[in-house]
C-alpha positions in Angstrom: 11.9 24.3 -10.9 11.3 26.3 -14.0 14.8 26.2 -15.1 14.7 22.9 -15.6 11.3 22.8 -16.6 10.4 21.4 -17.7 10.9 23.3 -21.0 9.9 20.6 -24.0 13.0 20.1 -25.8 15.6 20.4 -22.7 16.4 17.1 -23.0 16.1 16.2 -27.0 19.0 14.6 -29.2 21.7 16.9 -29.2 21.2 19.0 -25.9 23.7 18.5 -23.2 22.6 16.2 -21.0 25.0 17.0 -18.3 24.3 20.4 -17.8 20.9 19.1 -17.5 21.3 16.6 -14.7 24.0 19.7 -13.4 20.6 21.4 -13.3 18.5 19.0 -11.6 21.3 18.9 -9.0 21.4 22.0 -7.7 17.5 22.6 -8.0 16.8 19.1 -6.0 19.6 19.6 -3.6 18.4 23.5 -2.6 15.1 22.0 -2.6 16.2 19.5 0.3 17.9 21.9 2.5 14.9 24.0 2.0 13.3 21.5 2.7 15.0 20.8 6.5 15.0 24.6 7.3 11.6 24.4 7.1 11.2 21.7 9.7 13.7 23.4 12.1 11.8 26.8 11.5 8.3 24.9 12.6 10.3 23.3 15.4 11.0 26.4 16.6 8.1 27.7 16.2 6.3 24.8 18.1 8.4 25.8 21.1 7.7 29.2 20.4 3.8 28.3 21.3 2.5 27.2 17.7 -0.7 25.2 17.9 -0.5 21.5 16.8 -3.1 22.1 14.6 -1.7 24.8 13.0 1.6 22.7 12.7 -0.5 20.0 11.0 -2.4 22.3 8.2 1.1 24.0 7.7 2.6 20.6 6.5 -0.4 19.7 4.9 -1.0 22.7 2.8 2.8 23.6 2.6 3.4 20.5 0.8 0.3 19.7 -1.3 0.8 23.4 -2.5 4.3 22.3 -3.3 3.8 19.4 -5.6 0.9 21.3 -7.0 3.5 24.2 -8.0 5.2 21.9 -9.6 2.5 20.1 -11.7 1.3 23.9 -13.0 5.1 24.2 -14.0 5.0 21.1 -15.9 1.6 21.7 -17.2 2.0 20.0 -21.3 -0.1 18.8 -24.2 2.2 17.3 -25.6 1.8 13.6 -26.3 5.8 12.6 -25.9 5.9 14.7 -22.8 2.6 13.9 -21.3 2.9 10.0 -21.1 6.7 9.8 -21.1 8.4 13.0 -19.8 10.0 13.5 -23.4 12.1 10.2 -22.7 14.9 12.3 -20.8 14.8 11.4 -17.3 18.2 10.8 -16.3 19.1 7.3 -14.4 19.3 8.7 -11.2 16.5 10.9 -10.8 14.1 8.0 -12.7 15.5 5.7 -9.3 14.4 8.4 -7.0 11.0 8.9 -9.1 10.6 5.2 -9.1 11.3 4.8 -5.5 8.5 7.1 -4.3 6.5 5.6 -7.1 7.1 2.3 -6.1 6.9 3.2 -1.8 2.9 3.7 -1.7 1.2 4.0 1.5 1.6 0.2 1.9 5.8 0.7 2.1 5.5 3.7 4.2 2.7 2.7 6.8 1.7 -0.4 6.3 4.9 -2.6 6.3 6.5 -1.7 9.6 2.9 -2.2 11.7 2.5 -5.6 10.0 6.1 -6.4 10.8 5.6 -5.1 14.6 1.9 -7.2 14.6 3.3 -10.3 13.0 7.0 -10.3 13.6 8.8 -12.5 11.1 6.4 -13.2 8.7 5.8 -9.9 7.7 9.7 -10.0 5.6 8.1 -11.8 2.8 6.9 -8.3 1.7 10.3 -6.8 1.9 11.7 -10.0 0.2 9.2 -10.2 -2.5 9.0 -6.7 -3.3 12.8 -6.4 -3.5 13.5 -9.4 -5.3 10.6 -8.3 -8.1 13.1 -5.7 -8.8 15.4 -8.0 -9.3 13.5 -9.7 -11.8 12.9 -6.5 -13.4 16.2 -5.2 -13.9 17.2 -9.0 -15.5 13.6 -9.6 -17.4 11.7 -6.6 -18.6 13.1 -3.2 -17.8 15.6 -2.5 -20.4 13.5 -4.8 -23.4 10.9 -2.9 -22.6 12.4 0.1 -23.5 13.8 -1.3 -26.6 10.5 -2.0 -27.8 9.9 1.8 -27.1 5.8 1.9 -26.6 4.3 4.2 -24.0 2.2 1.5 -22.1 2.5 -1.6 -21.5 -1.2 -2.7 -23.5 0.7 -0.5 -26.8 3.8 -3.1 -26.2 1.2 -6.6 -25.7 -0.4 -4.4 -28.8 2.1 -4.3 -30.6 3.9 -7.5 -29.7 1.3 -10.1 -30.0 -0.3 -8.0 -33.4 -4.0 -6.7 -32.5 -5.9 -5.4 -30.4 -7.7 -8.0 -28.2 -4.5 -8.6 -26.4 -4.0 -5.1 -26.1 -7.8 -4.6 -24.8 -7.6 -7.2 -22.4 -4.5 -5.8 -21.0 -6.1 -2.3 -20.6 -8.7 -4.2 -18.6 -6.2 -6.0 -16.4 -4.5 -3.0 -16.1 -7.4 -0.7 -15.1 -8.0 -3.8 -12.4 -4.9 -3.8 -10.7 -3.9 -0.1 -10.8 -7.5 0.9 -9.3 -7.3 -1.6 -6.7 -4.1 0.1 -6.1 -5.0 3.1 -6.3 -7.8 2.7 -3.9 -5.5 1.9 -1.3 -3.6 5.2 -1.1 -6.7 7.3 -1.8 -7.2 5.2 1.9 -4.0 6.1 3.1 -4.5 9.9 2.0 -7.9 10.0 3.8 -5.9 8.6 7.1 -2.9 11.0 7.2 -5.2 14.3 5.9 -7.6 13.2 8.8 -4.5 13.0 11.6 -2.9 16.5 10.4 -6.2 18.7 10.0 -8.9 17.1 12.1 -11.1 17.0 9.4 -13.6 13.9 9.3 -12.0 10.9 6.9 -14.0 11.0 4.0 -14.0 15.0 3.7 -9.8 14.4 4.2 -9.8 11.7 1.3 -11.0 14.7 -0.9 -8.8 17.3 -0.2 -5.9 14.9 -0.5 -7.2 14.0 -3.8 -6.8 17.6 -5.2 -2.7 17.2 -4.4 -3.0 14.3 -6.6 -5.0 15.4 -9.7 -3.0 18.8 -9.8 0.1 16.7 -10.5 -1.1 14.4 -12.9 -3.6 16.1 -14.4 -1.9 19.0 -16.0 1.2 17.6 -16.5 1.3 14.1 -16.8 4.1 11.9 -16.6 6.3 15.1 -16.8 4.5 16.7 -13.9 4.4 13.2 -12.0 7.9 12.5 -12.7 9.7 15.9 -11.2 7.1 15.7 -8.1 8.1 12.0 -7.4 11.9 13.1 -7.0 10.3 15.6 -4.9 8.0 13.9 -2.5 11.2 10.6 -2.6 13.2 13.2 -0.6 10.3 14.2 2.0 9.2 10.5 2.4 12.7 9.4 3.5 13.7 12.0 5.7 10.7 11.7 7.2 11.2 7.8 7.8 14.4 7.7 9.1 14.8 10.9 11.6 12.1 9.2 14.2 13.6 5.8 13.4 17.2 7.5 14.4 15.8 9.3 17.0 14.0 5.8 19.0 17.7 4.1 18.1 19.4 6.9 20.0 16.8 7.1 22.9 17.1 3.1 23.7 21.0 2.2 22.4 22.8 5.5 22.1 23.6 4.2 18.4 22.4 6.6 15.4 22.0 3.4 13.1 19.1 1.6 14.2 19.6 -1.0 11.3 22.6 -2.3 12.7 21.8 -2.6 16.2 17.9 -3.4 16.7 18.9 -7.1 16.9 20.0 -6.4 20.5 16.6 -4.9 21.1 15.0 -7.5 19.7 16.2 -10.1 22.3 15.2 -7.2 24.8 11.6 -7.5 22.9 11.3 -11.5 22.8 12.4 -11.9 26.5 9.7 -9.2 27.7 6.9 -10.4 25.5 7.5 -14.2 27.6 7.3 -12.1 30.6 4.0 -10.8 29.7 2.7 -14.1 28.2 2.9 -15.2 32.0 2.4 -11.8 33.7 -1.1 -12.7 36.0 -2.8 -9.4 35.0 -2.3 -9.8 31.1 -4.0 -13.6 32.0 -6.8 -11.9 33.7 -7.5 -9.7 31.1 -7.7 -12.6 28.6 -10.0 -14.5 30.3 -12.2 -11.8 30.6 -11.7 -10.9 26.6 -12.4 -15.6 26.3 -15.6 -15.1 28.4 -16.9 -12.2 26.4 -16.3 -14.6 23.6 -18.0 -17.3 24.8 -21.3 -14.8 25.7 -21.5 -13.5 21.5 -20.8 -17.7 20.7 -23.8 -18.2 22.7 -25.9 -15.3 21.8 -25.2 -17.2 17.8 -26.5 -20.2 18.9 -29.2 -18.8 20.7 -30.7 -17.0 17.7 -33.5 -16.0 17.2 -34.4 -16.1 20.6 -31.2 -14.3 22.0 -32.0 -11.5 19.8 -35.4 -11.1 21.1 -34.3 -11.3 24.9 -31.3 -8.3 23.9 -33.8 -6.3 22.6 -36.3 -7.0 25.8 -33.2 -6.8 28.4 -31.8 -3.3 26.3 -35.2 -1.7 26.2 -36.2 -2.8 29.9 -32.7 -0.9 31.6 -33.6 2.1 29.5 -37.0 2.2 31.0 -35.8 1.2 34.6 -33.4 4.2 34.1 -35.5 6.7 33.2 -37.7 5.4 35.9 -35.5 6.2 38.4 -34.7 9.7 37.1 -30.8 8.8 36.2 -28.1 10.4 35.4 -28.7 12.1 31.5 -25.6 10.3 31.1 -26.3 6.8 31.5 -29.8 7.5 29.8 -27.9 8.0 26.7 -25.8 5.8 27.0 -28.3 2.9 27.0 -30.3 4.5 24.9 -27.0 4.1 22.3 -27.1 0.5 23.4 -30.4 -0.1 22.7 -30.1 1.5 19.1 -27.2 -0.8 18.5 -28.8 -3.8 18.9 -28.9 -5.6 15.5 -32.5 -4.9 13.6 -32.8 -8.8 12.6 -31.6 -12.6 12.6 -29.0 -12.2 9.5 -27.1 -8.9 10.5 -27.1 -10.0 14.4 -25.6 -13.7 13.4 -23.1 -10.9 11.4 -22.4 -8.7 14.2 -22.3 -10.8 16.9 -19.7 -13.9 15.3 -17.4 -10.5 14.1 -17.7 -9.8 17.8 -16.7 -13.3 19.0 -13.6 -13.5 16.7 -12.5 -10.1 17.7 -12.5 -11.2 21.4 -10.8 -14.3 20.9 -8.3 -12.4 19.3 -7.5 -10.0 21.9 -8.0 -13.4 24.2 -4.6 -14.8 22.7 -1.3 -13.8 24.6 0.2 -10.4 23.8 -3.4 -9.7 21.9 -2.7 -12.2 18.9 0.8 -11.0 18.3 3.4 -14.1 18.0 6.8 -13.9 19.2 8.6 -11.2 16.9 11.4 -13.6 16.6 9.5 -16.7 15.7 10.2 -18.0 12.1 6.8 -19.6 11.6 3.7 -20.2 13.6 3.1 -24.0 14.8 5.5 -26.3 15.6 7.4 -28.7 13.2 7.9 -31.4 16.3 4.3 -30.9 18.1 1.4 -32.5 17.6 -0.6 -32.9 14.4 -2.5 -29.6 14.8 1.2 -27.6 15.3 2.6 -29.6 12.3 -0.2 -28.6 10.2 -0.1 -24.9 11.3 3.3 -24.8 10.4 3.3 -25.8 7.2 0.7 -23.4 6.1 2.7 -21.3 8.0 5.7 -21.6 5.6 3.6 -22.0 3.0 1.6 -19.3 2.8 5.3 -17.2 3.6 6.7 -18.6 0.4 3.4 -18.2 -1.3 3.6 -14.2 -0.8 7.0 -13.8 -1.2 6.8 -15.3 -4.6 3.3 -13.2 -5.8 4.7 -9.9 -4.2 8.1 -10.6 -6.7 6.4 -11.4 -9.5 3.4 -9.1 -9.2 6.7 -6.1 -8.8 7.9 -7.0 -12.3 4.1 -6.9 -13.7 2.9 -3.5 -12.2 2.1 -1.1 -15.3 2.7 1.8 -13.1 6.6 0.8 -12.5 7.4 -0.5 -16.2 6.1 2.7 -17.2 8.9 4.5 -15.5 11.1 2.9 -17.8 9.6 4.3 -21.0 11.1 7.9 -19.3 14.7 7.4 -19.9 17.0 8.6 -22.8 18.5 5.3 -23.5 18.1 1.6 -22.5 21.4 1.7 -20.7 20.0 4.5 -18.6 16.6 1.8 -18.1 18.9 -0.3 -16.9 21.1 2.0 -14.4 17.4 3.1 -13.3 16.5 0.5 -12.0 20.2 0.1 -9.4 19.4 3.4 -8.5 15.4 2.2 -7.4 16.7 -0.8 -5.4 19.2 1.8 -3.7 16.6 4.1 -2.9 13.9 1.6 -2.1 17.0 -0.3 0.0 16.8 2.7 2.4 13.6 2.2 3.8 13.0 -1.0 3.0 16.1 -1.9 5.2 15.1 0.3 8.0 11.3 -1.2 8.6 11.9 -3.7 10.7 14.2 -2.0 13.1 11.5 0.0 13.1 9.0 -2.4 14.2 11.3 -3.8 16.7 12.1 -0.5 18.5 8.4 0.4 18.2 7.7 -2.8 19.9 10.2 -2.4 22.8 9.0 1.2 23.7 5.4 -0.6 23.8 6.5 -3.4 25.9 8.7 -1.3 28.4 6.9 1.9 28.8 3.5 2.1 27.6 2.6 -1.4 29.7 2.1 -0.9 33.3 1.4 2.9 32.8 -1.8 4.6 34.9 -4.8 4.7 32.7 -5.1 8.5 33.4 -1.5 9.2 32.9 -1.4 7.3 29.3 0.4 9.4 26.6 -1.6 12.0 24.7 -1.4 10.2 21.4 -3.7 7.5 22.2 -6.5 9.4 22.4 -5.3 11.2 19.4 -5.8 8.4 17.3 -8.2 6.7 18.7 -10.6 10.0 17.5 -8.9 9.6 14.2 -10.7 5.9 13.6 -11.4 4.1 16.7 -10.8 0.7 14.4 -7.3 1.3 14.0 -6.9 2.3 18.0 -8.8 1.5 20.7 -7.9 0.8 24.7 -10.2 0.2 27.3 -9.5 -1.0 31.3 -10.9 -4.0 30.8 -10.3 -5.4 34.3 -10.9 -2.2 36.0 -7.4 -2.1 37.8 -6.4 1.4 36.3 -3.0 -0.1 35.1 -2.6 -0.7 31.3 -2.1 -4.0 30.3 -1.1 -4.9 26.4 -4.1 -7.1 25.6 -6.8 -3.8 26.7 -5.0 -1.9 23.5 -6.2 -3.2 19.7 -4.4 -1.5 17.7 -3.7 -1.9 13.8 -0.9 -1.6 11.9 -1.7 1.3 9.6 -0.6 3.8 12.1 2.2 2.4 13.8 4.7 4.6 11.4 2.3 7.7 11.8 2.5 7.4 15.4 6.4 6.8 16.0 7.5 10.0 16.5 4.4 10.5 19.6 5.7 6.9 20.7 8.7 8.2 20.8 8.1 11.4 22.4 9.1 13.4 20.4 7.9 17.1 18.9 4.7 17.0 17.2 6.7 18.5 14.7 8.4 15.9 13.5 4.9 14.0 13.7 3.6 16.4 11.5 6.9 15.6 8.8 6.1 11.9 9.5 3.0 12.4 8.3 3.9 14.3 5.5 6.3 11.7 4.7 3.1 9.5 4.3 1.3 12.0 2.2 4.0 12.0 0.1 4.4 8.3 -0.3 0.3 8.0 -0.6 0.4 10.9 -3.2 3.2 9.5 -5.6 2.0 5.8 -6.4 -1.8 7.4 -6.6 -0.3 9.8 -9.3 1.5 7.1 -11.3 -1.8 4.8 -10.6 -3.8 7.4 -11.9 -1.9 8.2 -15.1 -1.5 4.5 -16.2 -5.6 4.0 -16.1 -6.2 7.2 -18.1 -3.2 6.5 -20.2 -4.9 2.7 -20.8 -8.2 4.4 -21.9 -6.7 7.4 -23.7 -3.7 5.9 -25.8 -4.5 2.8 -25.7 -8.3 2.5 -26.4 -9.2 6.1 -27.6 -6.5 6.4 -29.8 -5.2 3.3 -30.8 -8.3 1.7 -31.0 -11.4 3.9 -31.8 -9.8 6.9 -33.1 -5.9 6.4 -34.4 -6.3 10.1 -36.6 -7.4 11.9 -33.4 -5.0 14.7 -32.4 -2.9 14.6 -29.9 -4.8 17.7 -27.9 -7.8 15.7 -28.1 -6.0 12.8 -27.0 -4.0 14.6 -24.0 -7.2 16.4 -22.9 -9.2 13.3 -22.5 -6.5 11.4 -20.5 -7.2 14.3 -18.1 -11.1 14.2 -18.3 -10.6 10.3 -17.7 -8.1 10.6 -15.2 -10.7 13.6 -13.0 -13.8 10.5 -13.4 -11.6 7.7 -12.6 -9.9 9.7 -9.1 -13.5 10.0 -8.0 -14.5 6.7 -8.1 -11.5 5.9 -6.2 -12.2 8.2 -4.0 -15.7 7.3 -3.4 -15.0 3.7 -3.2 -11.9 4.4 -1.0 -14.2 6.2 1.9 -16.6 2.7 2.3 -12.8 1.5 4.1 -13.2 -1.6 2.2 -10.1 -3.5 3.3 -6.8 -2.8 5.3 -4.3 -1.0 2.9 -2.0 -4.3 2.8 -4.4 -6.2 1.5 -5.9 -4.1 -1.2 -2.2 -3.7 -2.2 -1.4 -7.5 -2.3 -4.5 -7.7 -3.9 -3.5 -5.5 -6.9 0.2 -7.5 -6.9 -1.8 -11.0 -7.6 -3.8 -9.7 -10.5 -0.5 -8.2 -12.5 1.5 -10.9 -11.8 -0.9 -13.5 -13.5 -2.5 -11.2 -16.1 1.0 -9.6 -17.1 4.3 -11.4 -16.1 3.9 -14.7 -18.3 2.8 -12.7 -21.6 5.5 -9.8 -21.1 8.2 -12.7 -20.2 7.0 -14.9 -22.9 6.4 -12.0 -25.3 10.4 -11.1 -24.9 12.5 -14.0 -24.8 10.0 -16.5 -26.8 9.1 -16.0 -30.6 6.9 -18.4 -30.8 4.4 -17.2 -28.3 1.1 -15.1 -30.2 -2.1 -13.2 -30.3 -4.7 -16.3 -29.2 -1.5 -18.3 -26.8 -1.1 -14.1 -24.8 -4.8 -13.5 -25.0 -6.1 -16.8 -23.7 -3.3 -16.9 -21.4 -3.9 -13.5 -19.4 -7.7 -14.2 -19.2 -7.2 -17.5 -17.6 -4.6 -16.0 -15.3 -6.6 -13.2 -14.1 -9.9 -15.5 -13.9 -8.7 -18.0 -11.6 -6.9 -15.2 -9.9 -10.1 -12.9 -9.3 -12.6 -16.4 -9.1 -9.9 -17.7 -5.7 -9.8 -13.9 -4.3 -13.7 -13.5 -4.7 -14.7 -17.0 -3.1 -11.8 -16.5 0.0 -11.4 -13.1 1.0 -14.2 -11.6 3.3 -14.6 -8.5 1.8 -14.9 -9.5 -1.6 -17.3 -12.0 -0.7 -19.5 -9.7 0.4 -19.7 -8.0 -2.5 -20.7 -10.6 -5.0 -22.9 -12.2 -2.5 -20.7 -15.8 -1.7 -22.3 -17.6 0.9 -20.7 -20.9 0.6 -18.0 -21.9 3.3 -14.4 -20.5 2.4 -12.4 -23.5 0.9 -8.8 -22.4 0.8 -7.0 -24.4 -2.0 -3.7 -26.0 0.1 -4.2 -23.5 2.6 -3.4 -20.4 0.6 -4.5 -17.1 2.1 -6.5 -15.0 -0.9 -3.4 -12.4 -0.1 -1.5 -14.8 -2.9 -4.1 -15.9 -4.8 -1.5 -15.3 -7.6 0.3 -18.3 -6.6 -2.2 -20.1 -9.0 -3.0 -17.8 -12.1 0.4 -17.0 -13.1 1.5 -20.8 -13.8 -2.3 -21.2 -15.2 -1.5 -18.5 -17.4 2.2 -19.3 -18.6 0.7 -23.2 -19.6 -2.3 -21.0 -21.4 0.0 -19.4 -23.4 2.6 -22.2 -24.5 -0.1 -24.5 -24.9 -2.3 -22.1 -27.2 0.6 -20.8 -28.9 1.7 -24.1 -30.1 -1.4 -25.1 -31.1 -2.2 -22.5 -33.2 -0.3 -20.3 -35.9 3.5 -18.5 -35.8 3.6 -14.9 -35.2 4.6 -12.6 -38.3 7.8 -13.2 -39.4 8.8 -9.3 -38.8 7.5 -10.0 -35.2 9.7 -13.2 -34.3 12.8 -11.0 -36.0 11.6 -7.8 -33.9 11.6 -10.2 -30.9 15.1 -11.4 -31.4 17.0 -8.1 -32.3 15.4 -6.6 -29.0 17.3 -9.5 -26.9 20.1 -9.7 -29.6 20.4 -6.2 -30.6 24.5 -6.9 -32.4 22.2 -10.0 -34.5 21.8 -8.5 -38.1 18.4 -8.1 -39.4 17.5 -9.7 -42.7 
């Protein structure tokens, strides 16, 4: 790499930028046959007799070490360089940055296991987050550029003249990027776990340290040239297992074109085992252990006083009759487990209740992968209703996930990296392309996923249940857990809870194939995990550095001092991610969705508005993102579990039209576009230099006067 290094200057007016790009092709395209000799060498290895474990550290520190090579390559402190790569990015390579970038832990892991747990419904993320590139390729990405700041707060700083819009968009954009972040901190804490054994919270830290060597010395430089990087491990390591299941079940190498036939295959067997007796009986007993935690609620206090009795009396009666050590312990642990008073059992015990009645539900909860939306537009009241929230709350995400896309300061940003706005614009083809080949791969994914479950793993011997189970199941017993709970020794689908998180991580071991290519899957991960948390990372130091360091406490401090801060900020603010990341606060989905709401309505209506409308200024923009981001954050806070819990809401959840907190955006961002029109008009014109500014950015042939 340090021929193209990354060297400041390499790509500054007057330097050819074809030999460069010349360059970049022959590094990157060694790099990726390097890159597949390496696999093939552990392969061999692994048949040779290599430990998995030994396999899993190898990919782990293999590829940390690489991207950390990389960011001590690209080490800089040089303002142009550290928070835009010196502007000379070419198109291409700025797609492929973008792509891994943009494909976070949620792309990677989370998007196929929610399509394979929810079937249809789960395409609103692949629609929303491919159409918000639509909307940036045709709205911001190549005005942006024109304008020519580093961040997006310098450009609602500069556009809407002063600092409070500029202060409340480093806010929002500390918000949303650490909610972000905090998501693939997650998702590095789950694949470092699954490749080294290490407990979860130690893994989330020696993830972390891939990240911050990347970032932190080199900035968006460093970031950049280890996104193209980790772009080309992440796909390979999606599509070869993907390949691999299509070849197993169809004999055709291109799952995407022919896992609709396997999806019949998957709808037909999941009726099957809707009616199969033993997946009935296992229900019932998951519906009467519902009904036993629904009474115990009821019952308080006096159930909780008769658990404790009936607890403490078995340990005593065992220990009575000298026992096996064994079940001694074990009620002992049963007895420690009982809840300590009213509030936390009435906690405990209604979480228990709705987990059994979700595992009481036919195929464990999981609706027919083919249906469009739940309920029933001809049934009865109930099924009407349930279908339009149904369709609702589908549209509802698709729309915040597209618009929350075009908002995210972490992806504009990549924008900022190329030479030229025609090279913003060609940027952003070559993301869609690149995000296009996972994106469209997902939910044949899912499907084939699904079938393997449906055909192979159900009806299996308990003792002769493949290896991988109990893998994960050590890894976080949340996430996988089966149990025989109708003591028949057969596995049925409803004694497996499984969530989505690891569905991707686990395909290759579904699959049966080499742990090998586990171990690149899950590198694959890493590297999607490691590439947004870098970008993440940089725009919330960048926000405090640049934006309120420098351009608003100290504008005569020197760029060292500047550059050497964003790093000490950066190093705190990774930390507190990390720390925050190992309480598992929410699944990674969610906390990404999450971060989509709250830059759609605190950035899309004053960065749309700022471009293409003149008229729009400082009190309109400023107004207009705090009220978007309030009702935002005040609907998210009062609906979503987790968040209740943390500010202490105790009234009932009162969904507004039935409006899952996932798209709470659905309401800030028109809130926030009539904020702005409305305040705008009511109060004065921007600067006449800014209204002509705004113009020759969309006008750029329209003389000047």
């Amino acid at each position: 790499m340090a021929d193209i290094s990354f060297e400041h200057g390499a790509g500054t007016p007057g330097a050819d930028r074809r030999t460069f790009k010349k360059q970049l092709n022959k590094v990157y395209g060694w790099y990726t046959g390097g890159f597949i000799a390496f696999v093939v060498l552990l392969a061999i290895l692994e048949q040779a007799g290599l430990p998995r474990n030994w396999i899993g550290f190898i990919f782990l520190f293999a590829t940390v070490g690489l991207y950390a090579g990389i960011g001590i390559m690209s080490r800089t402190t040089d303002a142009a360089e550290y928070y835009v790569a010196g502007r000379r990015v070419p198109a291409v390579y700025n797609g492929m940055a973008t792509g891994a970038d943009w494909m976070s832990a949620a792309s990677f892991i989370g998007m196929a296991g929610t399509l394979y747990l929810t079937g249809f419904s789960g395409l609103a993320f692949i629609l929303g987050w491919t159409g918000g590139y639509c909307l940036v390729a045709l709205l911001l990405a190549p005005y942006l550029r024109k304008f020519g700041q580093f961040t997006i707060p310098d450009f609602l700083g500069a556009r809407y003249e002063g600092n409070l819009p500029r202060f409340i968009g480093i806010v929002a954009a500390i918000l949303c990027s650490f909610t972000y972040v905090v998501a693939q901190i997650y998702g590095v804490g789950l694949i470092t776990t699954r490749l080294s054994g290490l407990a979860f919270e130690i893994g989330i830290f020696v993830g972390l340290g891939g990240i911050l060597v990347c970032s932190f010395l080199g900035g968006m430089r460093a970031v950049t040239w280890t996104q193209v990087a980790q772009y080309i491990i992440l796909i390979i390591a999606y599509l070869v297992p993907v390949i691999w299941l299509s070849v197993k079940q169809t004999g055709v190498p291109v799952p995407q074109a022919v896992y609709g036939y396997q999806l019949e295959k998957v709808s037909k067997r999941g009726d099957e085992l809707r009616a199969d007796p033993k997946e009935l009986e296992v229900a019932a007993i998951f519906k009467a252990r519902a009904a036993e935690f629904d009474a115990k609620v009821k019952g308080l206090p006096g159930s909780l006083a008769t658990e404790r009795s009936a607890t403490a009396k078995k340990v005593t009666d065992l220990q009575a009759a000298n026992a096996p050590s064994t079940e001694i312990t074990a009620a002992e642990k049963a007895m420690a487990a009982v809840p300590k008073d009213e509030a936390s059992a009435r906690k405990a015990w209604t979480a228990a209740k709705a987990a059994n009645e979700a595992q009481a539900r036919p195929l464990a909860g999981m609706p027919n992968h083919a249906q469009i939306y739940a309920g029933d537009p001809n049934g009865d009241a109930a099924a009407r209703k349930t279908f339009d929230e149904s369709r609702r709350n589908f549209l509802a995400l698709v729309f915040c996930l597209m618009v929350g896309t075009a908002a995210l300061p972490h992806i504009l940003m990549r924008y900022y990296t190329t030479p030229s706005v025609r090279e913003a614009r060609e940027s952003v083809t070559w993301s869609l392309f690149f995000i296009f080949l996972l994106y469209f791969t997902a939910p044949a994914l899912a499907v084939l996923v699904k079938f393997e479950v449906f055909n192979v793993l159900v009806g299996t011997p308990f003792n002769e249940l493949p290896a991988w189970i109990a893998n994960w199941s050590k890894v976080d017993p949340s996430l996988l857990s089966v149990s025989d709970v109708n003591n028949d020794g057969i596995f049925q689908l409803s004694e497996m809870k499984i969530g989505g998180d690891i569905i991707v991580l686990a395909t290759p071991e579904i699959g049966g194939l080499p742990y090998v290519i586990s171990g690149m899957v899950a590198a694959g991960g890493l590297a999607a995990a490691l590439s947004t948390a870098d970008g993440l990372l940089l725009t919330i130091a960048n926000a405090l550095s640049h934006d309120l360091y420098y351009k608003m406490i100290d504008p005569n401090a020197p760029t060292s001092r500047r550059v050497a801060l964003s790093k000490a900020l950066l190093l705190v603010v990774a930390l507190c991610a990390a720390a925050v990341a190992a309480q598992k606060p929410a699944d990674i989905l969610f906390l990404v969705s999450a971060a989509f709401s709250f830059a759609a309505a605190a950035f899309f209506p004053a960065l749309v508005l700022g471009i293409f409308w003149k008229r729009a200024n400082r009190w309109g923009a400023s107004l207009g993102m705090m009220a978007g981001l309030g009702v935002t954050f005040y609907y998210m806070a009062t609906t979503q579990p987790w968040m209740r819990s943390v500010f202490g809401v105790t009234s009932p959840i009162e969904l507004w039209w039935g409006i899952q907190p996932i798209s709470a955006g659905l309401f800030g961002v028109p809130v926030g576009f009539a904020v702005i029109i409305i305040v705008s008009l009511l109060t004065g014109e921007p600067k006449k230099e800014t209204q002509e500014l705004v113009e020759h950015v969309r006008y750029p042939d329209l003389k000047r006067a």
